[in-house]
N, C-alpha and C positions, 0 to 999 in steps of 0.2 A: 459078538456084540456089535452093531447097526452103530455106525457115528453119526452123531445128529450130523444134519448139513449145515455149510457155513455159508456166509454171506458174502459178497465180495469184498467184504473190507477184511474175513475172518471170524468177527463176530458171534458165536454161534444162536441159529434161532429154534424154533420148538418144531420135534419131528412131526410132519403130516401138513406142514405149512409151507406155502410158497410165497417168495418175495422177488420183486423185481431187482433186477442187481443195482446198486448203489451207483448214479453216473461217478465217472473220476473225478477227482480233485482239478478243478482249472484254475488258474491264474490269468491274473486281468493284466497280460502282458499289451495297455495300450497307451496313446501317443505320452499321456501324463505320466507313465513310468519311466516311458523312453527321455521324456525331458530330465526327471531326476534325473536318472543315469547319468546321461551329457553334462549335466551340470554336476555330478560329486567327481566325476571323471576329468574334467574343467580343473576342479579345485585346486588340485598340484601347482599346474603350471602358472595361475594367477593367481595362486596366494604368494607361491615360490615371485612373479615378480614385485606382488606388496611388499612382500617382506625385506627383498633386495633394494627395493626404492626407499623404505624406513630408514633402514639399518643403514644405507649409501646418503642419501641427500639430507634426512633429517640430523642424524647424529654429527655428520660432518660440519652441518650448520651451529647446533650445540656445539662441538667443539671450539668453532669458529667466533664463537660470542666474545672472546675474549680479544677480536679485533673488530675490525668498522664492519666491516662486512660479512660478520656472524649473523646479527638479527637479520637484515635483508632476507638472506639467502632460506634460512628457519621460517620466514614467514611465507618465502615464493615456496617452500618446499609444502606447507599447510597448506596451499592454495593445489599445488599438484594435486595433494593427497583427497583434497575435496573432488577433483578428477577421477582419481581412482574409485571414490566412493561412490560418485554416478555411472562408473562403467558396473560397477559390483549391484547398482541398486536397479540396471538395465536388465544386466542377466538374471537378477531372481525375477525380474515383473514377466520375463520371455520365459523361461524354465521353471521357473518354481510358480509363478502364479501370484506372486506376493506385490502387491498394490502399498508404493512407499510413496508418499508424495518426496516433492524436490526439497531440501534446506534451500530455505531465504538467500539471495544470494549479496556477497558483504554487500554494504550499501557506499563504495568508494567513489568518492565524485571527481579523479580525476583530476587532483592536486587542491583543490578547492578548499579542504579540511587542513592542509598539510601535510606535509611528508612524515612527520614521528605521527600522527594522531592517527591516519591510515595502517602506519606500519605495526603500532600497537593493536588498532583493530583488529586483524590480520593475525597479528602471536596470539591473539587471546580468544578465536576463532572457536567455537567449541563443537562446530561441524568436525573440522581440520583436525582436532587433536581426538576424537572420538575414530574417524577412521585410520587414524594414525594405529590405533589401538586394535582398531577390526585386523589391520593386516598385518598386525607385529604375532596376533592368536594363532591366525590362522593359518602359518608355516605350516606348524603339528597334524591341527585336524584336517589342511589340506592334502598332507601324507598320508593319512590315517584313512579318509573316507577314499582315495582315491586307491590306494592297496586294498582292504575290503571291496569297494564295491569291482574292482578288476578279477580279484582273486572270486567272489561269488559268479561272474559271469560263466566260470569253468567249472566250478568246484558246487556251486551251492547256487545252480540255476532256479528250481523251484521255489526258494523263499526271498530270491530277489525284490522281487516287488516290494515284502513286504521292509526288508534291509534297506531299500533306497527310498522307501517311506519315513522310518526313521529317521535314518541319517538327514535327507531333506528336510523335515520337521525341524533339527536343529539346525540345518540353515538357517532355515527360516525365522528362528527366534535370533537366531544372531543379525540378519540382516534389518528388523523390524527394533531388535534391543542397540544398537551401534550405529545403522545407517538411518534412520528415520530422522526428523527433525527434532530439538530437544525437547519444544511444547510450546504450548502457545505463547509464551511468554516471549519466546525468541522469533516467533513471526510478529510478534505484538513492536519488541524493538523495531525490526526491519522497517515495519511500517513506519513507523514515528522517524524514523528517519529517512524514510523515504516523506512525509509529511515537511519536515524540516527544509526539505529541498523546496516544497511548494511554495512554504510559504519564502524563503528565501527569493525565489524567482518572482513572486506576486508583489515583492518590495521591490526588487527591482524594475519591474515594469512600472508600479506606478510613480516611486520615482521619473522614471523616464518620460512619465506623461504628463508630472508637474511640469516637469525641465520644460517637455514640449510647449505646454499649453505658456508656459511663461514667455518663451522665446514667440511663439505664435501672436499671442494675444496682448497683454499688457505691456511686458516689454517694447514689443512694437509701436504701441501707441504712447507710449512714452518716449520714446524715439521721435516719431512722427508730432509730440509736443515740443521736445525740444529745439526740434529744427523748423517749428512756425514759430515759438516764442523768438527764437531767434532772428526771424525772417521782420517779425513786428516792430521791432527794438530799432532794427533798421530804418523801417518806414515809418518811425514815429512821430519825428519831427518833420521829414517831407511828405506823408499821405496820413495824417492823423486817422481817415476816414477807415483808409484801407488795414491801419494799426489795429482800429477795435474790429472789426470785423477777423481779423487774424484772432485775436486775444478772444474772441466768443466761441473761436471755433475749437482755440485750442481749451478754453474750457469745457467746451463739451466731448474732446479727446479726454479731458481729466474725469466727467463721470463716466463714463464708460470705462476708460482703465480701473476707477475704483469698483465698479463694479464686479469687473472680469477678476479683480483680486478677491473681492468678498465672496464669490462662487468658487477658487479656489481656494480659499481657508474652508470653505464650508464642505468642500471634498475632501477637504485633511483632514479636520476636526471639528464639526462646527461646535461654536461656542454655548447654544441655544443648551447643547447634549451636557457640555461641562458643566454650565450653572444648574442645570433645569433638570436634567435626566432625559429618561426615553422619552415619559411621556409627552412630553411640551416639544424632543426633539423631533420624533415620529408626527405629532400634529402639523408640525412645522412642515415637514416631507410630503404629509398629506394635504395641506392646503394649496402646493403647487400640481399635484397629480391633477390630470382633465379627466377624470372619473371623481366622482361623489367618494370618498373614505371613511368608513368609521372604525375611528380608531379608541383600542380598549387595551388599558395596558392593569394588569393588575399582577403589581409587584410589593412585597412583603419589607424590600430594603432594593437600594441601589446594586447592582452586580459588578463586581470588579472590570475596572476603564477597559480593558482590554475585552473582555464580553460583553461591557456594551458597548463598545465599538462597533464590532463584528454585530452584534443584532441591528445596531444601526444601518449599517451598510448594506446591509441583506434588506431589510425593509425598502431601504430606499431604491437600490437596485433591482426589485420584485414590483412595485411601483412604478418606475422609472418603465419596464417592460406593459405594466398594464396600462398605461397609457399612449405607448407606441403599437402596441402590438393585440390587443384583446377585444378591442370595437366594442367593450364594453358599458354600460349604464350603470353598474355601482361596483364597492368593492370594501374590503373591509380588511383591517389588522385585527388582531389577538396577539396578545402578548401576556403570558403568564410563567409562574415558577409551580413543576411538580417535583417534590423530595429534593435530589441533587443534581434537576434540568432545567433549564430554562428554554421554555418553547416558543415558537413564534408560528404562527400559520396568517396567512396571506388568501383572502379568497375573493375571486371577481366573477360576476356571471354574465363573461365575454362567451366567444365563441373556439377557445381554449385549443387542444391541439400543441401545446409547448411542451418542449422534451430536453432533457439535458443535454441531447447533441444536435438543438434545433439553431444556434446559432448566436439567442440572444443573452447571452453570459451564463446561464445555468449551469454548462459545469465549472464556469471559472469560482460561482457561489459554492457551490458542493466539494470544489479541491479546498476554498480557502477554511469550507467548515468543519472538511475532515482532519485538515493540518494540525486541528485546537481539540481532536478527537469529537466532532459535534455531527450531526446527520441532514441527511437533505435529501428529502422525499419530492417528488413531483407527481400530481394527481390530473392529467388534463385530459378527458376524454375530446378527440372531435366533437364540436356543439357545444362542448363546455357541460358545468362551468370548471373554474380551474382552483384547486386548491394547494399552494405548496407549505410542506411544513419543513420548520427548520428546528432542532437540538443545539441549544449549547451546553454544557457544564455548568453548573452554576459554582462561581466562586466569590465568594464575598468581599465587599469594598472595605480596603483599608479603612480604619480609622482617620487615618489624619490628610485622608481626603473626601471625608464627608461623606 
């Protein structure tokens, strides 16, 4: 009896038939398995120091809480651990492939906040205490994948590849499930506190510029009043003549000073906005602009003082540029409310070219609108014309302020 013949795998096929032999089995021994490797091979030694840095600085900290210098050290120790987490979130983006972005980083200003409100930030960190977690796991499975994948390099060469796919695979859900940021909600914080800062620094600048403009301006001429009324009072009785001529001059130091104060309350807050609203205040803005303005406010109710401030100030300051800066022949406000925005767009048909980082306050307008979560769009092609839109929130006006 004739044995059928066999194939090369063994097989058997039908007598009087020929088959070309079957190529071998290969494996896709390249660079991407080679990185697995390296990296479950890795695991031991740098999970073995996570785990020693937990179990050493954090617990010791914990322990520690029950004197002064327990939280401190718990919170420097969360701030390491956010260390760790970026060393760990390097080697999977190099080895595994795995695309984490960065967690928000805290937002500490450097005493500014205070020392307990920092330090709390800090304990309640939820980067810090998530990679706390990564490297307190991964003692085990850093022993685990690192004996497997050593012992298949000798033992169980052929189905490596597919063992160090695996195993990588659950890297990789640990570092994407542990190390990744928590969601938007925790970059959404960062920001707002990173906002906080803005607008904190925009207060203090324009404070500073009151100060200045007062010491500059008014002040000075009030000074400069006091010391001819003075100088008059003197010569009243021996130069009558030379008295009123002092006394007219120092009158007209008096309207100038009052003026120079009426342009700064009207930088503060003008009063036009308080009684009147936008719309009388914005005509008000545009009757000083050297461009023609039509101004169109159509609003449903008042928007709370604080939004309309801020559209005030954006108007005016948007304004303020089109008439230094645009060489242009007309220009127009809109102001209206859609759902729960308040929009402002600003449009001149100068010969445009203005950019947030062209000089003329633009993104000073666009930090102060994001501060309040609001938007600021700039449209200026060279030749013009120029459109900017600005978003606020729309929040509604107290009652018992009208």
């Amino acid at each position: 009896m004739t044995e059928r013949p066999r194939s090369s795998r063994g097989a058997f096929v039908p007598s009087g038939t020929t088959q070309p032999p079957l190529p071998p089995v290969r494996f896709a021994y390249d660079r991407h398995t080679w990185k697995e490797i390296a990296h479950l091979l890795a695991n031991f030694p740098l999970s073995l120091l996570g785990f020693v840095y937990v179990m050493t600085v954090l617990l010791t900290g914990a322990v520690l809480t029950l004197t002064v210098i327990g939280f401190p050290l718990l919170a420097a120790g969360l701030m390491g651990a956010r260390q760790l987490g970026k060393l760990e979130r390097a080697r999977a983006r190099a080895l595994l492939g795995v695309r984490v972005d960065e967690p928000s980083r805290l937002p500490l200003r450097g005493g500014r906040d205070g020392f307990f409100p920092q330090l709390w930030l800090a304990l309640k960190d939820p980067v810090g205490w998530r990679t706390v977690l990564y490297d307190f796991i991964r003692l085990p499975w850093g022993i685990l994948t690192f004996v497997i994948t050593l012992t298949s390099l000798f033992v169980l060469w052929p189905v490596l590849p597919f063992i160090a796919r695996g195993l990588s695979n659950a890297d990789r859900a640990m570092v994407r499930g542990l190390l990744s940021p928590s969601d938007e909600l925790e970059r959404r914080i960062a920001e707002l506190e990173s906002d906080r800062g803005v607008v904190v620094d925009t207060a203090a600048a324009d404070l500073r510029r009151i100060e200045r403009d007062l010491h500059d301006g008014a002040q000075a001429r009030l000074v400069n009043l006091a010391m001819g009324l003075g100088l008059a009072k003197e010569k009243l009785l021996e130069d009558p003549d030379a008295a009123a001529e002092m006394v007219a001059e120092a009158h007209g130091e008096v309207k100038l000073a009052l003026q120079e104060l009426r342009d700064l309350a009207r930088g503060i807050h003008p009063a036009v906005l308080t009684d009147r609203g936008l719309d009388a205040a914005l005509s008000s803005v545009a009757s000083r602009c050297t461009v023609p303005v039509k101004v169109t406010v159509d609003l449903p109710a008042r928007p709370a003082e604080a939004i309309e401030g801020i559209a005030y100030f954006t108007v005016s300051e948007l304004l303020q540029n089109v008439s230094k800066h645009s060489a242009a022949a007309s220009a127009s406000v809109d102001v209206w409310r859609r759902a729960d925005r308040l929009l402002i767009q600003v449009r001149d048909d100068g010969r445009g070219g203005a950019r947030l980082d062209g000089g003329t306050g633009m993104r000073g307008l666009a930090d102060r609108l994001g501060a309040v979560d609001g938007l600021f769009v700039v449209d200026s092609p060279d030749g013009g014309p120029t459109t900017v839109t600005a978003e606020l929130p729309w929040r509604p006006r107290a009652a018992a302020q009208g």
